[in-house]
C-alpha positions as MATLAB code, in Angstrom:
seq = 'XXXXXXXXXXXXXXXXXXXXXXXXXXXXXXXXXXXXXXXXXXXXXXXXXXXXXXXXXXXXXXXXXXXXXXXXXXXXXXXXXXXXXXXXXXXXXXXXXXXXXXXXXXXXXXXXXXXXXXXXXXXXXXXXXXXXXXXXXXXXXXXXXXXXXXXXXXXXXXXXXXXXXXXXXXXXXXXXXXXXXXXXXXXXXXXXXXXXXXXXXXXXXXXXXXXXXXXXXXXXXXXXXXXXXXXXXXXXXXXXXXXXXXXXXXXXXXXXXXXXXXXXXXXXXXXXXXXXXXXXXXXXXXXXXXXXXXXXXXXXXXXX';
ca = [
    -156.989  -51.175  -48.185;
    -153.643  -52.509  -48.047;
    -150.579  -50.352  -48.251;
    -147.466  -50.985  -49.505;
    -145.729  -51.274  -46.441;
    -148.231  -53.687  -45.081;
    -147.695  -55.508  -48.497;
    -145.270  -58.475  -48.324;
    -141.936  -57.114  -48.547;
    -140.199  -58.915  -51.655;
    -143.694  -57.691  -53.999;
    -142.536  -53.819  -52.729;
    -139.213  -54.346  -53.383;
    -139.862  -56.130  -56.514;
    -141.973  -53.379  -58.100;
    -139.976  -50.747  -56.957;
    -136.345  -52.785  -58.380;
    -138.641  -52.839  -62.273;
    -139.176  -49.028  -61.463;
    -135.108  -48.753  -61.119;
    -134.050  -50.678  -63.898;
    -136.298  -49.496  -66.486;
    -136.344  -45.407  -65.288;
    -138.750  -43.314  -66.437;
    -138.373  -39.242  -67.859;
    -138.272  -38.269  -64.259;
    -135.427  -41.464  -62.883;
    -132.432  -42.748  -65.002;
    -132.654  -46.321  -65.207;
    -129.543  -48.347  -62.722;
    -127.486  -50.919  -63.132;
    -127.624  -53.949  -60.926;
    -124.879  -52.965  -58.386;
    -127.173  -49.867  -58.055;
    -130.322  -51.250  -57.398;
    -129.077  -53.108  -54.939;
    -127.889  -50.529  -52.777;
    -131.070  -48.812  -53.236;
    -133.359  -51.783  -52.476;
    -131.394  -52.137  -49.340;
    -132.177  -48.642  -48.148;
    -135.732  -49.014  -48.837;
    -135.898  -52.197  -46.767;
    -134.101  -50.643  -43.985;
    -136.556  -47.663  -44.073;
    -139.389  -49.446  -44.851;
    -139.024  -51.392  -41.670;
    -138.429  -48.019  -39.879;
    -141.861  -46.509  -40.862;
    -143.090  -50.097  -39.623;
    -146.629  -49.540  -41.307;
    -146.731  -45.630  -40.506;
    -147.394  -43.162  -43.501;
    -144.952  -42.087  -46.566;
    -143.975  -38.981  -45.376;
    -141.007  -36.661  -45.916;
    -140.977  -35.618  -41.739;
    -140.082  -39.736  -41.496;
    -137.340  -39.722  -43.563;
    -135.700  -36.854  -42.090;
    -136.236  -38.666  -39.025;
    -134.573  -41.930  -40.785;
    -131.763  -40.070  -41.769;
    -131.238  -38.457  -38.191;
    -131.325  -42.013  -37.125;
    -128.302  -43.202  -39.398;
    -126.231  -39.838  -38.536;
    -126.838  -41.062  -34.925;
    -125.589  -44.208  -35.169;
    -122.553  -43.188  -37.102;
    -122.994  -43.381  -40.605;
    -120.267  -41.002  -42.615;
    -121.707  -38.047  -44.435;
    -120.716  -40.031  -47.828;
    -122.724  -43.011  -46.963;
    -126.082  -41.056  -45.562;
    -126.129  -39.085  -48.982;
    -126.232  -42.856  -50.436;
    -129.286  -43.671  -48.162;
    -130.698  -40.112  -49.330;
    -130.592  -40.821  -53.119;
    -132.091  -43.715  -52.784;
    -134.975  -42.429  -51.002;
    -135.257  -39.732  -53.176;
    -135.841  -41.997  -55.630;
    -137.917  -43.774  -53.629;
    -140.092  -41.300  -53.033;
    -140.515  -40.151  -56.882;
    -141.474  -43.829  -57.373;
    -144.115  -42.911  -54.686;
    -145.397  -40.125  -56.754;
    -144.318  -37.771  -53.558;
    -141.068  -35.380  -53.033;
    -138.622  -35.756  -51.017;
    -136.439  -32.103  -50.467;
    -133.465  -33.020  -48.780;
    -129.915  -31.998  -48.892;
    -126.870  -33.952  -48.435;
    -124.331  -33.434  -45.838;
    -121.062  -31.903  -46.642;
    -118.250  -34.318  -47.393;
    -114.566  -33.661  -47.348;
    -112.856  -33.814  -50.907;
    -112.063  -37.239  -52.197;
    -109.981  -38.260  -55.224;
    -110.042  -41.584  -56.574;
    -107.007  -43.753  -56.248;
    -104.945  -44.036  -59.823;
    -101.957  -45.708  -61.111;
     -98.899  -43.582  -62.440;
     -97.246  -44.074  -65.251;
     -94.566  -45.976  -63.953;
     -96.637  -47.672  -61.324;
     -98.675  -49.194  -64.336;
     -95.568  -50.056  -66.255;
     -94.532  -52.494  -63.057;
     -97.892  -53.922  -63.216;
     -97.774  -54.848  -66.831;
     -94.207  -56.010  -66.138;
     -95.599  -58.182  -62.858;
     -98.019  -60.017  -65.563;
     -95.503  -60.144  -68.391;
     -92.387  -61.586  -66.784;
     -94.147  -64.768  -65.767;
     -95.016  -65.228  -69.414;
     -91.662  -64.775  -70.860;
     -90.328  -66.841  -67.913;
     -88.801  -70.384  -69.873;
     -88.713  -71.745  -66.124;
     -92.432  -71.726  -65.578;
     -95.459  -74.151  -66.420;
     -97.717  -73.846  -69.367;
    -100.425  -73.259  -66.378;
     -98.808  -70.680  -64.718;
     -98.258  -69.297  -68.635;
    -101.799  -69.250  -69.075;
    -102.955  -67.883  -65.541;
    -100.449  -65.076  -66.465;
    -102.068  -64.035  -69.535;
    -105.231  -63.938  -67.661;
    -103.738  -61.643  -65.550;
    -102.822  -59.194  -68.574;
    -106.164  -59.762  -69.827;
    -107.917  -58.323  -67.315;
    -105.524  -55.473  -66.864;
    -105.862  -54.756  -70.100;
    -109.911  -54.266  -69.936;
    -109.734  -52.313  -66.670;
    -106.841  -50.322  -67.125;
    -106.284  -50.220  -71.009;
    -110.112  -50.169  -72.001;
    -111.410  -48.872  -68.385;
    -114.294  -51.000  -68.512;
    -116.508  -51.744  -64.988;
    -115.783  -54.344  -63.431;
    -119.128  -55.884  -64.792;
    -118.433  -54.789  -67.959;
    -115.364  -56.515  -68.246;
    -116.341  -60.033  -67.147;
    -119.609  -59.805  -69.369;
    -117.469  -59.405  -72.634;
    -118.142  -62.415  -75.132;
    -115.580  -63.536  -77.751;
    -117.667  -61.876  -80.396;
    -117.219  -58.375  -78.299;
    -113.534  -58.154  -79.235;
    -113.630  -56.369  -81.986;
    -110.747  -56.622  -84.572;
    -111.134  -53.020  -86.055;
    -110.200  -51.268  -82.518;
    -113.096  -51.575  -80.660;
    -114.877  -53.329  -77.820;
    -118.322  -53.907  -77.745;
    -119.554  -53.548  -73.867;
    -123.221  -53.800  -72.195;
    -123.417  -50.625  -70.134;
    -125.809  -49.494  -67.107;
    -129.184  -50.181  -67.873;
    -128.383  -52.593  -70.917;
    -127.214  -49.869  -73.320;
    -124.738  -51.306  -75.960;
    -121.587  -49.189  -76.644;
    -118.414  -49.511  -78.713;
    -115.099  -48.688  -76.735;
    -112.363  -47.475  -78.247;
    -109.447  -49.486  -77.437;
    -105.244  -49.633  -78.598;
    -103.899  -52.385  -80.512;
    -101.818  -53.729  -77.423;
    -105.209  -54.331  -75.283;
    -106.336  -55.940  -78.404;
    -103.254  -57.967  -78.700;
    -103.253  -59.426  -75.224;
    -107.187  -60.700  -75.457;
    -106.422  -62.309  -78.332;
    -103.167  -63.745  -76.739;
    -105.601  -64.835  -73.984;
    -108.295  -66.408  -76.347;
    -105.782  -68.387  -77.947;
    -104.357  -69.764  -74.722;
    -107.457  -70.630  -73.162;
    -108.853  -72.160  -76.177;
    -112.687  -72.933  -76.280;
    -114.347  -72.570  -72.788;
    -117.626  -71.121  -73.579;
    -118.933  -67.445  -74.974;
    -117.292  -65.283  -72.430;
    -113.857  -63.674  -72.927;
    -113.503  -64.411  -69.131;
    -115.058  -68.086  -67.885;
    -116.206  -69.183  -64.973;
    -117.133  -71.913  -63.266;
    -119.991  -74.176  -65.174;
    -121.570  -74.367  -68.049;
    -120.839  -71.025  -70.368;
    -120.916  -68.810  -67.448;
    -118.525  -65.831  -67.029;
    -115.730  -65.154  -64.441;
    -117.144  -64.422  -60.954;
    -117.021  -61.014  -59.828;
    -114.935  -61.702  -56.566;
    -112.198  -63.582  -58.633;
    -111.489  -60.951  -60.865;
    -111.633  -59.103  -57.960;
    -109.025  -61.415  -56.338;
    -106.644  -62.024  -59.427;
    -105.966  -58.013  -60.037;
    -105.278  -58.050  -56.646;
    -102.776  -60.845  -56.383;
    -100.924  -59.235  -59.587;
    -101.008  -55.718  -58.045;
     -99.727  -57.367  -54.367;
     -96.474  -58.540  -56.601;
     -95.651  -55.228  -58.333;
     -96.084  -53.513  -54.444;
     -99.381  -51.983  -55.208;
    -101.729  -53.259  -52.338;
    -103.837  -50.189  -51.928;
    -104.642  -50.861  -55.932;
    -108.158  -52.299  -56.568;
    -109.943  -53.264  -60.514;
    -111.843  -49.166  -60.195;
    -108.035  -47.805  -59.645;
    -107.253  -49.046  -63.227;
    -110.445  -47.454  -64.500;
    -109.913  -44.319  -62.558;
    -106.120  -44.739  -64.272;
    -107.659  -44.226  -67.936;
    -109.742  -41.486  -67.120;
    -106.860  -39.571  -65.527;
    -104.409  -39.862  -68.058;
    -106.697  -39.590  -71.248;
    -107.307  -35.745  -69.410;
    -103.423  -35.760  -68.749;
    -103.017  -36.332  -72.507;
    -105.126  -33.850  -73.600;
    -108.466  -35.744  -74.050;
    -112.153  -33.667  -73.627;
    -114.229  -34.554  -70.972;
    -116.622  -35.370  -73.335;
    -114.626  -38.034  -75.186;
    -113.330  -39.332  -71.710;
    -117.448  -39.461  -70.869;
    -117.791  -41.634  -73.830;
    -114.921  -43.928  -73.720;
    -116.080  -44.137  -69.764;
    -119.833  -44.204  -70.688;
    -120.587  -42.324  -67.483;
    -124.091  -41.089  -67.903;
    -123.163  -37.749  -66.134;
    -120.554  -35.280  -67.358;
    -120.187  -34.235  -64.048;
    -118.583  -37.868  -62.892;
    -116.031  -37.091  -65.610;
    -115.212  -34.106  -64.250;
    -113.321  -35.697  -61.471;
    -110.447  -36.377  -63.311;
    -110.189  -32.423  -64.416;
    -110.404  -31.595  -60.945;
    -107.216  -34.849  -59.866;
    -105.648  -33.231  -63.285;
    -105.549  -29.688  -61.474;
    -104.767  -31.011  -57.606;
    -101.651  -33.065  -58.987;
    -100.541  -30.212  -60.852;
    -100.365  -27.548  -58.139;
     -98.605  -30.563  -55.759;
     -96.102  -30.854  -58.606;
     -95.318  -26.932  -58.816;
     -92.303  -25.876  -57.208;
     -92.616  -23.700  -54.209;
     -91.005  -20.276  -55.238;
     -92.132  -18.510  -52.210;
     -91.490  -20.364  -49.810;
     -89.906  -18.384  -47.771;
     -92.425  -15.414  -48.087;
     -94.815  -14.027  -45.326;
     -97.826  -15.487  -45.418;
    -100.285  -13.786  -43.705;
    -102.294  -10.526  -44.906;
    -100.052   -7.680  -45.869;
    -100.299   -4.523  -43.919;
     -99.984   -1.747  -46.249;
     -99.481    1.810  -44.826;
];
């Protein structure tokens, strides 16, 4: 009998990717970005057990082997989900807890920080001086800062919009994880600039965002590259595209939004990922309060 480890590797790693992105009652179904992480774990730990048994003493032992070579707390509880799912797909159980990692808040734009980078876009387009090309290229720009930080789509999400997405009543129809369709809410001004866009670009295939070729959309990696060029200008260059996301979900809270509309507008699958911006909501408050004993004694008082 032939196991799956002695099984060619792509057919393992096939079947178990089709167990990922179609989930089950017991595993959510993943997006791509995901699944790839995942896949890459398995092949690492697959090649580890080199033919030996499924067994959860082995991947105790795999993960002692990544702690000893360095790995950061953060990135061995990555390796751990993914065998945990791993080992559900395995019909086994895998009882593991993840290391203890030190706080971490997500990088996010103020309010004035994201009025420069709207103004880094816009000038160029008002600009009498420049081409039409550099017109155009500058609309991109506010194009895509509009999806990420004025709809706070993925980055995925973003470049897989079609024309027919853009909704003219307020909304944005988006592909989420897993290939569920939503409808984002979205302000008249993010509307606005697509639509600007659109016009500019005139026809170049279904996307809202084109790439290279025949009706394909915007590579990954430029986007990427283009929000950080515009960011780079308005003296943001610790700013990435999940900043901008991270942006809407902090000051929707900030305003007064639920955690359960954020969730939605977000479509985070997990309340508990919206949660984050509750917890940056409370951190930036108590940096913002004013000291008013800051002179006191700290320690323990001594009463007699």
């Amino acid at each position: 009998m032939v196991t799956e480890t002695q099984a060619r590797p792509e057919d393992a790693q096939a079947a178990f990717d089709d167990y990922l992105r179609f989930g089950t009652d017991e595993e959510d179904s993943k997006g791509e970005t995901t699944r790839r992480a995942y896949l890459w774990t398995v092949d690492m730990f697959l090649r580890f057990l080199d033919g030996r048994e499924l067994t959860p003493e082995l991947a105790r032992a795999f993960i002692k082997e990544l702690e000893d070579r360095g790995n950061s707390p953060s990135s061995i509880n990555r390796h751990l989900w993914a065998l945990k799912s791993y080992f559900r797909y395995k019909g086994k159980e895998l009882k593991l807890r993840g290391l203890k990692t030190q706080k971490y808040y997500p990088r996010f734009l103020s309010v004035k920080e994201w009025d420069n980078l709207l103004k880094a876009a816009t000038d160029t387009i008002y600009d009498p001086e420049v081409s039409t090309y550099a017109r155009t290229r500058a609309k991109l720009e506010l194009a895509l800062l509009y999806a990420y930080g004025g709809a706070g789509l993925r980055l995925s999400e973003a470049l897989n919009l079609e024309i027919t997405d853009v909704v003219d009543e307020g909304f944005l129809r988006v592909m989420r994880k897993g290939g569920r369709e939503d409808f984002v809410p979205v302000e008249d001004e993010v509307l606005r600039g697509l639509h600007d866009y659109l016009e500019t670009k005139g026809s170049n295939g279904s996307f809202v965002f084109s790439g290279k070729g025949d009706d394909k959309p915007m590579a990954p990696r430029t986007a990427q590259s283009i929000i950080k060029a515009v960011c780079r200008r308005a003296g943001l260059d610790d700013v990435h595209v999940h900043s901008l996301r991270h942006t809407v979900g902090y000051q929707l809270r900030k305003l007064g939004a639920s955690e359960r509309d954020i969730q939605d507008v977000l479509g985070h699958q997990n309340i508990a990922t919206t949660q984050i911006y509750t917890h940056m909501l409370a951190a930036d408050l108590r940096k913002k309060l004013p000291k008013r004993f800051a002179h006191a004694r700290q320690g323990r008082m001594e009463w007699k």
